[in-house]
C-alpha positions in Angstrom: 16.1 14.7 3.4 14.9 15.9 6.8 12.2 14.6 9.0 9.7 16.6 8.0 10.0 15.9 4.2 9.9 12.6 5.2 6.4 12.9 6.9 5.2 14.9 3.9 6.2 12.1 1.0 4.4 10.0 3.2 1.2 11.6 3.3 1.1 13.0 -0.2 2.0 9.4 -1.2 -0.9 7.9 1.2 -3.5 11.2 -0.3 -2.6 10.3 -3.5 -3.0 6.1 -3.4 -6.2 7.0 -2.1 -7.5 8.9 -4.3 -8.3 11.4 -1.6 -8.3 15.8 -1.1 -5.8 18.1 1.6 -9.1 18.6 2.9 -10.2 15.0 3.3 -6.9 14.3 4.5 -7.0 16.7 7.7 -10.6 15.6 8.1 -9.6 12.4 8.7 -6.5 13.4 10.7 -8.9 16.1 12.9 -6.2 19.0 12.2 -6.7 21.9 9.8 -6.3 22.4 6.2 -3.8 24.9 6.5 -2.0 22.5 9.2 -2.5 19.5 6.7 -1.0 21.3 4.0 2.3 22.2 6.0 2.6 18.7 7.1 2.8 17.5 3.4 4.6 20.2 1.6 7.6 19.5 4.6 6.8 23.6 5.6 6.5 22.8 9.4 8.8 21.0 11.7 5.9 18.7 13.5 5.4 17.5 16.9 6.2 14.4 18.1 2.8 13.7 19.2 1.3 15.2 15.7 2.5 13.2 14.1 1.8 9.9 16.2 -2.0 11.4 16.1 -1.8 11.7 12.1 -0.3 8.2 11.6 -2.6 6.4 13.7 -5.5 8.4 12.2 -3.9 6.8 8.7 -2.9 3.7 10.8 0.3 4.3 9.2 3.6 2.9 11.1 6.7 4.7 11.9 8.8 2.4 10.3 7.8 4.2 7.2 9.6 6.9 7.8 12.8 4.6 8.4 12.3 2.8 5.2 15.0 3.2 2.8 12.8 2.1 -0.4 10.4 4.3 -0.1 10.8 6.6 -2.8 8.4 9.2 -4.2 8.6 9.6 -8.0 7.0 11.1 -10.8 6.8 7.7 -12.2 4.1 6.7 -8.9 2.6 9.8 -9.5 1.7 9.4 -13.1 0.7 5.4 -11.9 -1.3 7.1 -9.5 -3.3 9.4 -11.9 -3.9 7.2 -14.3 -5.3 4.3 -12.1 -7.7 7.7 -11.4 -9.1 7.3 -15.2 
């Protein structure tokens, strides 16, 4: 898994947990939809310094994206919904 994918799990995981839109998303990181949307689907190859400004806007750590149990599955993401209802 690259970098980038890495940076999007992360952020669709965080959006999701949170019970929170793209759109609020980039709001809160002060970058575009569009831009927020590449970041998580893993469609751009983000800066350095984009994505130290995203994680801190999420005060999110880096070690996240050396974490070896972090796992995105359909299994959180059904969790995730249904803590929704």
């Amino acid at each position: 898994m690259t970098a980038s994918h890495r940076v999007g799990r992360i952020l669709r995981r965080y959006r999701l947990e949170h019970h929170l839109s793209q759109e609020a998303m980039a709001g809160l990181c002060e970058i575009s939809t569009r831009h927020y949307c590449d970041l998580e689907n893993g469609c751009t190859n983000p800066k350095l310094d984009t994505v130290e400004r995203v994680f801190d806007a999420l005060h999110l750590s880096f070690c996240l994206l050396d974490r070896p149990d972090f796992h995105w599955t359909e299994d959180a993401k059904v969790k995730s919904k249904s803590r929704k209802n």
